[in-house]
Backbone as a ProteinNet text record, in pm:
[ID]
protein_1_A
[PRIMARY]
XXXXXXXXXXXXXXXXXXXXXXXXXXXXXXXXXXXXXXXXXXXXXXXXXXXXXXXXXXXXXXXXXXXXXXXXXXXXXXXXXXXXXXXXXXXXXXXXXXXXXXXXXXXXXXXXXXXXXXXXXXXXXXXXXXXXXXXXXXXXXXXXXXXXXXXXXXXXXXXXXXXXXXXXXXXXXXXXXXXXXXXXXXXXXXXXXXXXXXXXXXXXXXXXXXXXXXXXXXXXXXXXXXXXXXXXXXXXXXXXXXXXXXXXXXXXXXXXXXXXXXXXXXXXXXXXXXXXXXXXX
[TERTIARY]
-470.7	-382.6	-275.4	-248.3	-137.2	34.8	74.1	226.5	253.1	258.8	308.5	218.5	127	15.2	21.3	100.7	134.9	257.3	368	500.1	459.9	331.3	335.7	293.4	243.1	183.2	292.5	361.5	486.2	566.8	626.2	673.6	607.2	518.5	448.8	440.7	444.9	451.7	556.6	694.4	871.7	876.6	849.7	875.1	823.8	664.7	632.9	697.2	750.8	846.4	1002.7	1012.8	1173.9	1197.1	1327.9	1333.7	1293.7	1266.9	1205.7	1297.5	1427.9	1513.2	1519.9	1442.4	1483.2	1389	1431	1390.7	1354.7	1210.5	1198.8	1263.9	1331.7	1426.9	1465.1	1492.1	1496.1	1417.2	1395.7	1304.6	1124.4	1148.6	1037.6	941.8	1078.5	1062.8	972	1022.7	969.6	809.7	824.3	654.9	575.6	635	536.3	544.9	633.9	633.5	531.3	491.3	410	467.6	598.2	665.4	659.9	674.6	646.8	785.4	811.6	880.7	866.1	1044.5	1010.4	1110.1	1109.7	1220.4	1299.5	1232.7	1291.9	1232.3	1278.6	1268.5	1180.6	1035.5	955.6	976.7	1007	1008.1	1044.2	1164.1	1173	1165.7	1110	1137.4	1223.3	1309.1	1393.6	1411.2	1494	1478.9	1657.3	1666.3	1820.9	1822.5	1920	1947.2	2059.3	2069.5	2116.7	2311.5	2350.1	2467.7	2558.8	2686.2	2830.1	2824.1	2788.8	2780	2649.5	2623.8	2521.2	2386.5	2455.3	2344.4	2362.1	2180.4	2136.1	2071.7	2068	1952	1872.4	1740.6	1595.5	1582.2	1487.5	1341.5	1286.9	1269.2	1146.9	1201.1	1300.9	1368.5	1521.8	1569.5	1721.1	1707.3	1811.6	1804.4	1976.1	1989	2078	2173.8	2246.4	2352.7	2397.2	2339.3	2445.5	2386.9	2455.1	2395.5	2311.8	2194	2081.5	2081	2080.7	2064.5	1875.7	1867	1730.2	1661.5	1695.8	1610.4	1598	1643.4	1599.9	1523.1	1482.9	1349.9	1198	1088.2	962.5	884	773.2	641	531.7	556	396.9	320.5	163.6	163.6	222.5	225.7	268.2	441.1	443.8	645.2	683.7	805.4	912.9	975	1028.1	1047.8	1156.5	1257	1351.1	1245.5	1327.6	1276.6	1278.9	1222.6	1221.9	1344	1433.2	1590.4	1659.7	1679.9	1743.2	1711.4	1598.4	1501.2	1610.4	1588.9	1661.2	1813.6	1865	2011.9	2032.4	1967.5	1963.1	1990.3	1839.8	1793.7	1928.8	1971.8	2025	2216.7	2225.7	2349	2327.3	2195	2209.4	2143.7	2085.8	2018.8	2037.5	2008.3	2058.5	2041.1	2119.7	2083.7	1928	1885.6	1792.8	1649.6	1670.5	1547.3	1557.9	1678.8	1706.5	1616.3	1616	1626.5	1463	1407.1	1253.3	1167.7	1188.4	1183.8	1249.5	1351.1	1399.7	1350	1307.4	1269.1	1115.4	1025.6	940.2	855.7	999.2	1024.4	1057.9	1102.3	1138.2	975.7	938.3	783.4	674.5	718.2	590.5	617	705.5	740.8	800	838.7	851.1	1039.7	1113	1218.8	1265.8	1399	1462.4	1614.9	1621.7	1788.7	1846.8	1826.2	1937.1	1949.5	1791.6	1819.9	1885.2	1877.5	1953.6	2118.4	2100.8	2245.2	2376.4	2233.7	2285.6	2305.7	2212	2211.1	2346.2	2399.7	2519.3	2654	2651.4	2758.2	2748.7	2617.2	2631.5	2675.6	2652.9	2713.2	2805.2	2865.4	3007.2	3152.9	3204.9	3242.9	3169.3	3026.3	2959.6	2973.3	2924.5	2919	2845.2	2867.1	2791.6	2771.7	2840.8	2832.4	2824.1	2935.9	2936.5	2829.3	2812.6	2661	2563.8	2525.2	2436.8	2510.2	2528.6	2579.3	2553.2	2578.9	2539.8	2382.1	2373.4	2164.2	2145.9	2159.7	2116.8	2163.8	2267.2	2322.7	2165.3	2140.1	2057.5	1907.5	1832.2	1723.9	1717.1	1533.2	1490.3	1332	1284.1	1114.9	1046.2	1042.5	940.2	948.9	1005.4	945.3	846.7	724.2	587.1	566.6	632.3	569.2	693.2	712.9	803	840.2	751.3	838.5	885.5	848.1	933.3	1061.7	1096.4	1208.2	1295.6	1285.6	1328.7	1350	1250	1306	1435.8	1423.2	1587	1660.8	1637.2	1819.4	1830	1714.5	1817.5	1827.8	1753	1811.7	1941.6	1991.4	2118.1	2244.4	2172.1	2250.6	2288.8	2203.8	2202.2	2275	2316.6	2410.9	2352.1	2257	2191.5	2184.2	2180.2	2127.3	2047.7	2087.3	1965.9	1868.1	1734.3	1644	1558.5	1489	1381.8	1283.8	1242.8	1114.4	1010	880.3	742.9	721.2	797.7	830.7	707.7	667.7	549.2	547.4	520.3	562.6	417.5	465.2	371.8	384.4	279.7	239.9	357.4	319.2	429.8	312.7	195.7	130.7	136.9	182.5	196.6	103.6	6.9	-110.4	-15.8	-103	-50.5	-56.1	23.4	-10.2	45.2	89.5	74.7	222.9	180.4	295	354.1	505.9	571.5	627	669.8	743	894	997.3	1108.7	1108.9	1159	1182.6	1385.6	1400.7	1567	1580.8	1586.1	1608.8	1710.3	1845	1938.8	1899	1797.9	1725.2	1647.3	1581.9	1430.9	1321.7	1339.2	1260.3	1183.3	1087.9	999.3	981.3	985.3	956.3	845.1	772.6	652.1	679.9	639.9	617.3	428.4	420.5	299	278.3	207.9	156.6	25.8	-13	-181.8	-233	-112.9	-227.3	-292.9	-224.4	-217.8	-405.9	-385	-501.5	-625.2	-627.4	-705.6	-782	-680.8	-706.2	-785.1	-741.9	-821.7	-941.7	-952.3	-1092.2	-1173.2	-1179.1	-1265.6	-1348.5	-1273.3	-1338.1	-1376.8	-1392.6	-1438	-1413.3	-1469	-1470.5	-1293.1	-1296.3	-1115.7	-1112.1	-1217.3	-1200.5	-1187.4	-1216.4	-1201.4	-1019.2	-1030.9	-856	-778.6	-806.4	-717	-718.3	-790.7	-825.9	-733	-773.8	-738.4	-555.3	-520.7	-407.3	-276.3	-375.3	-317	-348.3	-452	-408.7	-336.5	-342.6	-190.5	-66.6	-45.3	93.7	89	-25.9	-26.8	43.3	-62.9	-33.6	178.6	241.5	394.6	422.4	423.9	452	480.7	330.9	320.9	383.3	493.5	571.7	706.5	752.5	856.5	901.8	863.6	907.6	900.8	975.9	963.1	928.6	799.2	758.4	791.2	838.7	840.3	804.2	716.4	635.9	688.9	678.4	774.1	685.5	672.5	591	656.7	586.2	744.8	770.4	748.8	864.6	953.4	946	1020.4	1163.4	1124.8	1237.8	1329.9	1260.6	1316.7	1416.3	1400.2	1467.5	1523	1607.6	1649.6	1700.1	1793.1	1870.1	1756.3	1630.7	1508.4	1486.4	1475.3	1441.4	1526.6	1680.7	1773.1	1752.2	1736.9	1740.8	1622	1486.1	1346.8	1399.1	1473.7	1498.3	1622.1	1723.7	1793.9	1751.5	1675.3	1592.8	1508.4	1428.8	1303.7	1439.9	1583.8	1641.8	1663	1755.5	1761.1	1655.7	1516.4	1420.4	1440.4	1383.8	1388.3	1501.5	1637.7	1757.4	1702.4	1585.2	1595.8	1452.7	1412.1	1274.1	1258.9	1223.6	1255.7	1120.8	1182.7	1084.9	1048.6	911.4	807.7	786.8	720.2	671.6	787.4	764.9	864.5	826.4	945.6	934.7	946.4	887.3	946.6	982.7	1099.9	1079.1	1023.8	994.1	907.8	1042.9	979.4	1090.5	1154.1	1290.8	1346.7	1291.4	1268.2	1230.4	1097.2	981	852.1	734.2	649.6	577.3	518.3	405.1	395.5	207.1	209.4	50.1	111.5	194.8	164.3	238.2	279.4	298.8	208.2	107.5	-55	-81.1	-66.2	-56.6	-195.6	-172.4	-283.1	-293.1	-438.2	-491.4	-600.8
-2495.7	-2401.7	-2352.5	-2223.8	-2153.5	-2263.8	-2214.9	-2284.2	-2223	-2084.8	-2058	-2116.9	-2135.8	-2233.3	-2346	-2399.7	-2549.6	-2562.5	-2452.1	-2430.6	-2408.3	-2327.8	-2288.9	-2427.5	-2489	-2661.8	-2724.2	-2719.9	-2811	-2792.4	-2658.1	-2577.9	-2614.6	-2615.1	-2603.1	-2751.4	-2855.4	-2977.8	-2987.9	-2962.8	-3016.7	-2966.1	-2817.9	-2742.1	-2819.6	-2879.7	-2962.4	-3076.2	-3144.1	-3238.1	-3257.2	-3174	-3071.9	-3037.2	-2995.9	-2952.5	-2860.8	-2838.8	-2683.1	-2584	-2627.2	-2491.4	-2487.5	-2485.9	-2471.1	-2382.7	-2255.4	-2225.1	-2145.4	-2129.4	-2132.5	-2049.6	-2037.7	-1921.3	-1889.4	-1860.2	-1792.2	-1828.2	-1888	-1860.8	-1899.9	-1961	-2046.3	-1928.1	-1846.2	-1770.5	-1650.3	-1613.4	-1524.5	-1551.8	-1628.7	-1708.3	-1716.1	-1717.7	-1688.3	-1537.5	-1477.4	-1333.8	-1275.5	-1330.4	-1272.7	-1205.9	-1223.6	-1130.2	-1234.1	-1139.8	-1237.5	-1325.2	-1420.8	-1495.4	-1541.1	-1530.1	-1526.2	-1628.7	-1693.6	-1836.8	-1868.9	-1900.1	-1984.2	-2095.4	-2198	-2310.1	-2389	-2402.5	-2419.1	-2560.9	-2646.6	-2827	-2856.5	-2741.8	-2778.1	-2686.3	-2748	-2647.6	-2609.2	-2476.4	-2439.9	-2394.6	-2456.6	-2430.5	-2419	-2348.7	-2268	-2359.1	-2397.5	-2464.5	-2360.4	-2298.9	-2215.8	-2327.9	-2325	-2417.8	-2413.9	-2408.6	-2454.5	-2481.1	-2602.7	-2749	-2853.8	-2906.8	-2974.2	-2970.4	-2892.8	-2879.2	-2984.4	-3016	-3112.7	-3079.1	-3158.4	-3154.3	-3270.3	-3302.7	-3395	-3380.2	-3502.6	-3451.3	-3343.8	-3270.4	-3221.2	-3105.9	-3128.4	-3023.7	-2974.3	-2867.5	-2845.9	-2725.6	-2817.8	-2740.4	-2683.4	-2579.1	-2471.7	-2468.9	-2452.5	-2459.1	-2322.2	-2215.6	-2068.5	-2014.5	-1920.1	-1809.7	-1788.9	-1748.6	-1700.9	-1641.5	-1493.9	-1405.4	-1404.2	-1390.8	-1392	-1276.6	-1198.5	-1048.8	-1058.9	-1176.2	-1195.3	-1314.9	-1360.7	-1449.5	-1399.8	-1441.6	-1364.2	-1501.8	-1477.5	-1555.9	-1546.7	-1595.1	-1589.8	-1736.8	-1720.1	-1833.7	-1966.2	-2085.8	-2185.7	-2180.9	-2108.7	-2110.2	-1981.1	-2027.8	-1953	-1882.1	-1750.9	-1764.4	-1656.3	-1657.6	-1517.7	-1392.8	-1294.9	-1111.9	-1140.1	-1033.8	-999.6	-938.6	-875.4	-812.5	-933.3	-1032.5	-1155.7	-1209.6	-1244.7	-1322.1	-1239.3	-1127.7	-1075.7	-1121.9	-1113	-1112.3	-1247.1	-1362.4	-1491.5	-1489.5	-1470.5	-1515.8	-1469.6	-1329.6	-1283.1	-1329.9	-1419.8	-1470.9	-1596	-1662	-1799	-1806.6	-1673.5	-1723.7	-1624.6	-1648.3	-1553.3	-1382.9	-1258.8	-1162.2	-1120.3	-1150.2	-1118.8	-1139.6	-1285.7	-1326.9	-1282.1	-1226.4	-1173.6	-1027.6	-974.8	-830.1	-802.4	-922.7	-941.9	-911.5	-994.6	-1027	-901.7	-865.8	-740.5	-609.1	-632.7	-453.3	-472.6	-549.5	-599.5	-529.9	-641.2	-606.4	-421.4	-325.3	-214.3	-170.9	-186.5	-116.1	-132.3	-237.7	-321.7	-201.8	-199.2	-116.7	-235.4	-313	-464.7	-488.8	-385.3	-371.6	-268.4	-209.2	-82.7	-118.4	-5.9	33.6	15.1	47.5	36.8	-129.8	-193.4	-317.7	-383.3	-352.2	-440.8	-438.9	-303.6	-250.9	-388.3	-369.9	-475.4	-552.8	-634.7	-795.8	-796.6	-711	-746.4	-759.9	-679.6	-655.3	-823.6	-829.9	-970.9	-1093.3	-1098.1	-1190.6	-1221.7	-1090	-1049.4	-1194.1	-1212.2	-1337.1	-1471.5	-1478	-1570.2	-1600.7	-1729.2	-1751.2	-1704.4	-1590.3	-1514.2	-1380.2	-1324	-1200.3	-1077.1	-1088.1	-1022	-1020.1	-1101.4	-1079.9	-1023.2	-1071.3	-1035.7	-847	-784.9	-652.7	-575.8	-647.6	-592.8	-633.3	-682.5	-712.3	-591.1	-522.5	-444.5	-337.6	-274.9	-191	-138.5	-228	-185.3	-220	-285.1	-225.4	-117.7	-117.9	-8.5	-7.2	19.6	-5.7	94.7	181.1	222.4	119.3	2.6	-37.6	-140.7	-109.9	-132.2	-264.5	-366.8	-508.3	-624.7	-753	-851.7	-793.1	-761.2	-676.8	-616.4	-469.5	-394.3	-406.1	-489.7	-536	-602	-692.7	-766.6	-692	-577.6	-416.2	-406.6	-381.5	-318.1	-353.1	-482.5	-567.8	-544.6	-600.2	-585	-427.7	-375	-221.8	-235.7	-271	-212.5	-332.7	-479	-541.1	-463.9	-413	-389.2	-261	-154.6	-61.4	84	45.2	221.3	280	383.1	514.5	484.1	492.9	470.4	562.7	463.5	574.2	591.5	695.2	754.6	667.2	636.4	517.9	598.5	590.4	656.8	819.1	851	977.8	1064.9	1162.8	1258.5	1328.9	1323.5	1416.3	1531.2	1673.5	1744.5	1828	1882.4	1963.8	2127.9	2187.2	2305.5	2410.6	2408.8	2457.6	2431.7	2287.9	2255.2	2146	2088.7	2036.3	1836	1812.1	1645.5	1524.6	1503.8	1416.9	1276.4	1246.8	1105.9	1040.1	982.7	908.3	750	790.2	673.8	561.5	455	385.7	392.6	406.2	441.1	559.8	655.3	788	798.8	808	852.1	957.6	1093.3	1245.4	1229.9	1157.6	1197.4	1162.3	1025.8	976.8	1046.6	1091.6	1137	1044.8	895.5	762.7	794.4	723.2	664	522.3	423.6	312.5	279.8	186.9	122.1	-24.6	-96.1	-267.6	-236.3	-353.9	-336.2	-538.8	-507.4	-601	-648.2	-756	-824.5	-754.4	-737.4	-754	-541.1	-502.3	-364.3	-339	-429.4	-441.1	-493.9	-569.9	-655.1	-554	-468.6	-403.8	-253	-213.4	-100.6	-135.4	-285.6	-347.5	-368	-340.1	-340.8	-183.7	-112.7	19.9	72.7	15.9	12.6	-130.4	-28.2	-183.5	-203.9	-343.5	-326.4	-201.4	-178	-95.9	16.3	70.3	247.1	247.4	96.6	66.4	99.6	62.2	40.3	207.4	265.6	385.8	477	412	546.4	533.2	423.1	391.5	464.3	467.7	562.2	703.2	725.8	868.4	915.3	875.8	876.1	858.6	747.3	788.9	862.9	919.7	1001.2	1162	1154	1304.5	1320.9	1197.7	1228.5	1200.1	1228	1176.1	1350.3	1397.6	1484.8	1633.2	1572.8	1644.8	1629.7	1507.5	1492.6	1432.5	1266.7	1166.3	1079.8	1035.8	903.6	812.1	679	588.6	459.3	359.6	196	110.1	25.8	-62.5	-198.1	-251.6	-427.8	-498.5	-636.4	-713.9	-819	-890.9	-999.1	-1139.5	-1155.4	-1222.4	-1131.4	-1005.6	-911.7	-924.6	-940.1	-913.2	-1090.4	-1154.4	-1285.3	-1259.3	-1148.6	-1115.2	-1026.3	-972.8	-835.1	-760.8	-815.7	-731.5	-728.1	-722	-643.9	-562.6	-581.6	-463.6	-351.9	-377.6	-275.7	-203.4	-309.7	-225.5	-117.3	-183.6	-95.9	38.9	57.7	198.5	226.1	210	284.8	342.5	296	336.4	477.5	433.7	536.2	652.7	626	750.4	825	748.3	827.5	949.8	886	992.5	1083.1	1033.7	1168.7	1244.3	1210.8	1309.9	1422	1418.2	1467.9	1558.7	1541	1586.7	1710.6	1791.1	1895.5	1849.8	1885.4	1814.8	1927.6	1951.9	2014.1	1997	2042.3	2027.7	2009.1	1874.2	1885.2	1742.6	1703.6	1574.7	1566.5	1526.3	1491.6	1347.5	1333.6	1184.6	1167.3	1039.7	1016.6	964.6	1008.3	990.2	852.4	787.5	667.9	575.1	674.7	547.2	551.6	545.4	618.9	515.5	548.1	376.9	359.7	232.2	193.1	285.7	351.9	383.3	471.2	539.1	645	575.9	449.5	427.2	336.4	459.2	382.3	497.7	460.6	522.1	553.2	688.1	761.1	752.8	723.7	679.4	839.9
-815.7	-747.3	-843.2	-825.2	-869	-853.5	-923.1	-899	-792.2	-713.5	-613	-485.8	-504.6	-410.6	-390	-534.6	-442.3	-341.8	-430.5	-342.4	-175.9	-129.7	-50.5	32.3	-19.3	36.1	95.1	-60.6	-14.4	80.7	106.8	189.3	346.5	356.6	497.4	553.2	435.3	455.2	509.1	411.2	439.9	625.8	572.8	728.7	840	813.6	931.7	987.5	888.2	896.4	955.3	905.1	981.9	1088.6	1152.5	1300.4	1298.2	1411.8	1474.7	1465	1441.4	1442.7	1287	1189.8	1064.3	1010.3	887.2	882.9	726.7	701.8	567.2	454.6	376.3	349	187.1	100.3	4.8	-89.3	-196.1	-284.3	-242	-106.3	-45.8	40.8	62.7	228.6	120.6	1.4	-117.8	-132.8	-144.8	-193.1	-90.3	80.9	210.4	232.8	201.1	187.8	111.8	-5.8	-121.4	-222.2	-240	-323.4	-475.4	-604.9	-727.3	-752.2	-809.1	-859.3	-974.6	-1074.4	-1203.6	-1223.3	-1291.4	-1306.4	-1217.1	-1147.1	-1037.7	-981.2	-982.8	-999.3	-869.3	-853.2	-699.9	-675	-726	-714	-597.6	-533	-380.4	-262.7	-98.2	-54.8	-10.7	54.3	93.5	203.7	324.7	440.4	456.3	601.3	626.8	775.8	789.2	933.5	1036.8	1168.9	1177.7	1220.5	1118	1136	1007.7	1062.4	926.5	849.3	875.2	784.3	779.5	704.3	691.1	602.1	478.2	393.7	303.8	256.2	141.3	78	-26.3	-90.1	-121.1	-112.1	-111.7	-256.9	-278.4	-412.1	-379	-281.9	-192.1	-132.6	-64.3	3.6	-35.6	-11	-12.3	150.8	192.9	337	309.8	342.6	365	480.5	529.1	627.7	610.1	722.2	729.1	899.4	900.1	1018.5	998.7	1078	1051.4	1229	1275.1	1372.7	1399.7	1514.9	1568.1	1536.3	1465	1435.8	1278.7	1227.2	1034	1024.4	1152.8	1167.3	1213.2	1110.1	1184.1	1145	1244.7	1230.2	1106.2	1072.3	961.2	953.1	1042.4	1038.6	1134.7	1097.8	1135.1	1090.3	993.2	939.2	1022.1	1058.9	1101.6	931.2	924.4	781	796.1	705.4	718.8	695.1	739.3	662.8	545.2	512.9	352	313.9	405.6	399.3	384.2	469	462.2	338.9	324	205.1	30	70.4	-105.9	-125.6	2.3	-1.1	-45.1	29.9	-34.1	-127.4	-177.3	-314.1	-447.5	-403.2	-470.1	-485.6	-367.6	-349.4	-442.1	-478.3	-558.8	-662.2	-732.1	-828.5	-957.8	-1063.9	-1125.3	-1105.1	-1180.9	-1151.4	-1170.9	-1316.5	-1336.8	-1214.2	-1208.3	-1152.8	-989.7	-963.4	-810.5	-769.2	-946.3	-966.3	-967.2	-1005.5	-1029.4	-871.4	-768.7	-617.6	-545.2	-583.7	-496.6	-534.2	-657.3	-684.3	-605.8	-603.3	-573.1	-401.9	-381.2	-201.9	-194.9	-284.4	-244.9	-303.1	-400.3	-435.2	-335.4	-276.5	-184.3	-10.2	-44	105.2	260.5	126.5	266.4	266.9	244.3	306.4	265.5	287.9	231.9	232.4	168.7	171.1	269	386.1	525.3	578.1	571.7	553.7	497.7	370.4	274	262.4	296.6	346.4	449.7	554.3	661	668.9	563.5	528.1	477.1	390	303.8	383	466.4	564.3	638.2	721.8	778	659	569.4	496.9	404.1	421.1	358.5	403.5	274.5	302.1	256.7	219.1	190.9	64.5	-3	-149.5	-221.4	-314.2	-377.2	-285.1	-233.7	-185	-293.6	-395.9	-516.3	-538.1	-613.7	-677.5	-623.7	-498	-396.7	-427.3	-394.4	-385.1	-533.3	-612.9	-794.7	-754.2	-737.2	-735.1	-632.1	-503.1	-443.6	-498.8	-538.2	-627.8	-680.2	-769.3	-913	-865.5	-745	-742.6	-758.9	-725.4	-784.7	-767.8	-649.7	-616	-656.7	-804.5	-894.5	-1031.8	-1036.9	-1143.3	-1057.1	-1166.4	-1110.9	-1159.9	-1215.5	-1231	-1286.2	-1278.5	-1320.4	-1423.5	-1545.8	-1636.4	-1673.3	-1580.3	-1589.6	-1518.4	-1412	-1368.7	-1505.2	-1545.7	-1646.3	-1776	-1781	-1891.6	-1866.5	-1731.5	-1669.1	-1700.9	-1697	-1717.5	-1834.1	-1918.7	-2024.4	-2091	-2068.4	-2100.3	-2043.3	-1927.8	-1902.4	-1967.2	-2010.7	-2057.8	-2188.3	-2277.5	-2393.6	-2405.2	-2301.2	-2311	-2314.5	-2303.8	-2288.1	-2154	-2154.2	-2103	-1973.8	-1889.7	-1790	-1764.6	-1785.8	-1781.9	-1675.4	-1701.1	-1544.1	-1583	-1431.8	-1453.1	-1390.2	-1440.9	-1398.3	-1411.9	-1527	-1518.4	-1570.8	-1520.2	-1538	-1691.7	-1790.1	-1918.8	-1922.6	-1878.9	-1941.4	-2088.1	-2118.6	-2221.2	-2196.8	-2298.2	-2304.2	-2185.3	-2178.3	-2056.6	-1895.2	-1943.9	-1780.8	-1741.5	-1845.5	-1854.2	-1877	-1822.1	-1778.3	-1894.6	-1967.4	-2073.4	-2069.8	-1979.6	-1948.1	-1847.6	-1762.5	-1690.8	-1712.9	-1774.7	-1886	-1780.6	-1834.5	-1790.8	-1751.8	-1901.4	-1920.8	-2010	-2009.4	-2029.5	-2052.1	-2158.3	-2221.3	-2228.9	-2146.2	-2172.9	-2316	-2301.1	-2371.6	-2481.1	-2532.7	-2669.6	-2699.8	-2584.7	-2694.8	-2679.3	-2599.5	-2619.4	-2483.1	-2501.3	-2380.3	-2463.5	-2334.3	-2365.8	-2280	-2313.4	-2225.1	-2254.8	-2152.9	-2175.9	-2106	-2192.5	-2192	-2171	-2039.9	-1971.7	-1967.6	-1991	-2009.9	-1867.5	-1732.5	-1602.6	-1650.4	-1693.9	-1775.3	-1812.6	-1903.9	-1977.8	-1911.5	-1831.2	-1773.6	-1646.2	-1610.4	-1488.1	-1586.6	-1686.4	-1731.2	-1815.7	-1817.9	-1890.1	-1777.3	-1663.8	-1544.4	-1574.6	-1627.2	-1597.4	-1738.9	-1857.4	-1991.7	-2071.8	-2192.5	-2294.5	-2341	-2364.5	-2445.8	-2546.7	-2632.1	-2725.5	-2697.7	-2572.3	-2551	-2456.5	-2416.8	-2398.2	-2439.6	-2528.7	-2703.6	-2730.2	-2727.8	-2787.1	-2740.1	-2583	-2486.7	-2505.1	-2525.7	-2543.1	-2681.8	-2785.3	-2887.5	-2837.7	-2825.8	-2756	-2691.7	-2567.9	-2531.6	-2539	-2662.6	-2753.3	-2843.6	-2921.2	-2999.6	-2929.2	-2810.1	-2729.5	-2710	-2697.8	-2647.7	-2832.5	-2873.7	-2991.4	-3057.8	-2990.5	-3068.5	-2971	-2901.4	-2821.1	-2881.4	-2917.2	-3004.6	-2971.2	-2866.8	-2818.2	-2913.1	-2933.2	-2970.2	-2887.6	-2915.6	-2829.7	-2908.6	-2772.9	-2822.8	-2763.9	-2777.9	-2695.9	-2693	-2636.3	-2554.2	-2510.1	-2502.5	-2486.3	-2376.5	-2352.4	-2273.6	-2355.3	-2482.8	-2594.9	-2643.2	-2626.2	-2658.8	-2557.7	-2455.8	-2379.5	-2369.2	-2495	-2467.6	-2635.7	-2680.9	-2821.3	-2816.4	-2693.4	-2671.2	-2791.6	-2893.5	-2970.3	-3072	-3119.7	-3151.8	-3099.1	-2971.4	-2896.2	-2922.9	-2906.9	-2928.6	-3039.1	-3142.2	-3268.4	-3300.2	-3233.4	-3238.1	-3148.4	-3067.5	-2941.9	-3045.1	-3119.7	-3177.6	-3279.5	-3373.2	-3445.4	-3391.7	-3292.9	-3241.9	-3218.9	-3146.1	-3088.3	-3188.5	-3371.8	-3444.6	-3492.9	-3500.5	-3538.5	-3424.3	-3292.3	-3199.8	-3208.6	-3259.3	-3237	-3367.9	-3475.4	-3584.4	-3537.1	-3447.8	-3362.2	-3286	-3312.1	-3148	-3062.2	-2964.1	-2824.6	-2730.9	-2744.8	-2627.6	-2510.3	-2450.2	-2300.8	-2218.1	-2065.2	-1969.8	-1922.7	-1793.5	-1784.3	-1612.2	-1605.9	-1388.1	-1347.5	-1330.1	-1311.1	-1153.6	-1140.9	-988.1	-908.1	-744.4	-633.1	-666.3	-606.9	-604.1	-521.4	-418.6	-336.6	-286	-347.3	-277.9	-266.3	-182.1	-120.4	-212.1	-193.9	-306	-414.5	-282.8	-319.5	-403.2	-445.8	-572.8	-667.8	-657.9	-832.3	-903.5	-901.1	-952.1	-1095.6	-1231.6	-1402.6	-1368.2	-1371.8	-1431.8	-1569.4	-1576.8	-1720.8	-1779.5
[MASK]
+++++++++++++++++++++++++++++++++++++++++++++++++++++++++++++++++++++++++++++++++++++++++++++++++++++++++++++++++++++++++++++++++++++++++++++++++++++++++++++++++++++++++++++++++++++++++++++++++++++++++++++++++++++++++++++++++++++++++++++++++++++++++++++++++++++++++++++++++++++++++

């Protein structure tokens, strides 16, 4: 089993064990949701008791002590489990930004909560520990980045001080003709960035050999290249070396500032479901 497969064991175990009024809830409630999780720590499960006082923590379990309202509880299954609105605000009140930012952009791509929700959650728990934070994490979702890594792009693009850029943005030809849809896009640089993900590869090796992958892959940086983008590609040890990274995108901006640049760019809606943020290849 997957690490999130055993969490889900464990989880269903503690819960069985537990009172009936308890209920499964942030990084636990994530993992019965289906949403991804990126360093965060599964060893225990996590359940919310609807009460003041009285939280612990087990080998096994850490049970929670807060409000919990009857309309941020749903059925799935044998667990009682928060929303997925409740579920971000959590997560995002106790765990770091990053890994909050991973799970919440997630939940907005997936179409499994929104803005007005999240909105609400914040208000109901205004006053709580970690409310701040919780509020900088909803701030800066963002449900067009299409995978853990490109979430984790984000941050540190924005740790690192740049430019915020358009995500999934359309780049055509000076005709009008379609030459490829980017990841991160810098109008003011000149950059497109891509992270480039194994599930990337794995999913366009279903429909050819790696080698026409590979192929199809320079072509298509060749084609923005030869518009006057500058391109930089990221890996995810990359994003564990950010100030490389920085230095590889300041670099790429100097050339593009020395570049003139063709064609046109569209960036894609903010908030749009999840069936169209599927890269045309």
């Amino acid at each position: 089993m997957s690490t999130a497969q055993r969490h889900l064991v464990l989880t269903g175990a503690v819960a069985a064990g537990s009172s009936s009024a308890a209920v499964v809830s942030h990084v636990s409630a994530a993992v019965v949701h289906g949403l991804p999780v990126w360093s965060i720590p599964l060893a225990r499960a996590h359940l919310t008791r609807n009460r003041r006082t009285g939280a612990r923590t087990g080998r096994r379990v850490m049970m929670h002590a807060a409000s919990i309202e009857s309309d941020e509880v749903v059925q799935i299954g044998d667990l009682r489990v928060t929303t997925v609105g409740r579920t971000i605000v959590d997560l995002a009140r106790t765990v770091p930004f990053e890994q909050a930012v991973v799970v919440g952009d997630a939940a907005l791509r997936l179409g499994r909560t929104g803005r007005a929700e999240l909105a609400e959650q914040l208000v109901r728990a205004n006053g709580w520990p970690g409310c701040p934070a919780a509020r900088r994490v909803v701030d800066f979702l963002d449900g067009r980045a299409e995978s853990p890594g490109e979430s984790r792009s984000r941050v540190v693009l924005r740790t690192a001080g740049l430019p915020v850029p358009e995500l999934q943005s359309t780049v055509l030809d000076s005709d009008g003709g379609f030459v490829a849809r980017v990841d991160f896009l810098f109008p003011t640089l000149g950059v497109i960035g891509e992270f480039d993900g194994m599930v990337r590869y794995r999913r366009n090796f279903r429909h050819g050999s790696p080698e026409s992958t590979v192929v199809a892959e320079k072509l298509r940086e060749d084609a923005l290249r030869v518009l006057g983008w500058a391109v930089v590609r990221w890996t995810w040890p990359d994003l564990d070396t950010p100030d490389r990274l920085l230095t590889r995108l300041t670099r790429a901006a100097a050339f593009a500032h020395r570049t003139p640049r063709s064609g046109t760019w569209h960036p894609a809606d903010h908030e749009c479901p999840a069936a169209t943020h599927r890269r045309p290849k």
